[in-house]
N, C-alpha and C positions, 0 to 999 in steps of 0.2 A: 282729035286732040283739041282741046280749048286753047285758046287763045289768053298771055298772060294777062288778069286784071289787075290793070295797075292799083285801080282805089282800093281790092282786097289787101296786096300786097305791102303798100305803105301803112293800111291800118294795123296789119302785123308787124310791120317795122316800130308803129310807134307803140304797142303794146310792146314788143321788147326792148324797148328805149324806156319806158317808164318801168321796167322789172329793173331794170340797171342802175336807172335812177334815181326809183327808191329803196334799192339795197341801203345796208349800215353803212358800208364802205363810201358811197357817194353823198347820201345824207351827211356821214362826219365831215368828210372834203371837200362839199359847200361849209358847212359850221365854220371848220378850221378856215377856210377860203375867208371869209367874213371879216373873225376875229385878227386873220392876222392882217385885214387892212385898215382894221380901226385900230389897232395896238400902235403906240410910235414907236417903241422899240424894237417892233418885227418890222415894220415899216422903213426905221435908217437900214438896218441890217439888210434888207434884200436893195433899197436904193443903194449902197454903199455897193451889193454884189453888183447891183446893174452897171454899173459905172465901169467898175474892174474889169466885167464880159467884154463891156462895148467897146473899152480900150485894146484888149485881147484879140478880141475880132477885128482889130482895126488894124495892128499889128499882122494878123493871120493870114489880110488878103496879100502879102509880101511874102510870108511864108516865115522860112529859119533868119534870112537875108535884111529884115527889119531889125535896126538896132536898139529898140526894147522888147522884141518878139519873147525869149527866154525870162525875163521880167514880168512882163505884162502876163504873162503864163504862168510862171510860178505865184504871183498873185490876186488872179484869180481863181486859181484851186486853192488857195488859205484862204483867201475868205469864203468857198464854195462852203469847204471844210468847217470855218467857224463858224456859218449860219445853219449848217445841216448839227451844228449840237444842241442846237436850240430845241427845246422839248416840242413846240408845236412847231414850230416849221419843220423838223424831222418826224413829226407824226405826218405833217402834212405830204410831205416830200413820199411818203412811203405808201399813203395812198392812194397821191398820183400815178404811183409807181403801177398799185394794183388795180386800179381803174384801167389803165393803159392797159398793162394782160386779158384784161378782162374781156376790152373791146378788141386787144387783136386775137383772141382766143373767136369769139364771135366772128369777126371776118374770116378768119380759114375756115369758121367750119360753115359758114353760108358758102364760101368760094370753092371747097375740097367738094361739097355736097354738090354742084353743079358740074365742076371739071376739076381733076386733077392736076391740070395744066395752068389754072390760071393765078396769075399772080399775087400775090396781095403785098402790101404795103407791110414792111419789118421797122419797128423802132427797138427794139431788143438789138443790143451789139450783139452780145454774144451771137443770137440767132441769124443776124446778120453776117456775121461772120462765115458760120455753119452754112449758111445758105451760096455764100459767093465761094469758098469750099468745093462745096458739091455741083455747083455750078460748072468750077475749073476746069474739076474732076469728070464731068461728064462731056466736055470740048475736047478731051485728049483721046 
């Protein structure tokens, strides 16, 4: 049996790193990526979101028990909500979305193709969910 070569192996990594990254999908969310940080408009609106997260998040590390915790929560999801109507930042937002599938799709099937067993990395709720699930389910 050979022995793995690394240098094969990365030059195939980056031949399908440049398949991915010159799809339509990644091509447009660089474009979109670009436009919406020269645009001022997309620019207050996601600064405005940043603000609200980071207040959110500052609130979260306290938990329910922070007395803006339900505030600070509630808006952040409005404005999550008014910036996702925005035509490009919800084009944007949608790509990212399928870029993400894309590369975890890619990860299970390099990782299922070696072992069964081994883990990979879930950013998908749902899937994550499913997964700690079956997880439970197979401890009892």
């Amino acid at each position: 049996m050979n022995a793995l070569n690394m240098a094969d192996l990365l030059l195939e990594a980056y031949s399908l790193a440049d398949l991915i990254k010159n799809s339509p999908e990644a091509v447009r969310y660089i474009e979109l990526k670009q436009e919406l940080q020269e645009e001022e408009e997309t620019r207050k609106l996601m600064h405005r979101f940043q603000i609200k997260k980071e207040k959110f998040e500052e609130c979260q590390r306290f938990g329910h028990y922070h007395p803006d915790y339900h505030k600070a929560r509630k808006e952040a999801r409005e404005c999550l909500q008014s910036i996702r109507q925005h035509p490009k930042i919800s084009e944007y937002l949608e790509l990212e979305e399928k870029l993400d599938h894309i590369l975890n799709e890619v990860s299970r099937t390099i990782a299922r193709s070696v072992s069964d067993t081994i883990k990979v990395p879930i950013n998908d709720p749902k899937e994550l969910r499913q997964a700690n699930k079956n997880r439970r389910q197979g401890c009892g």
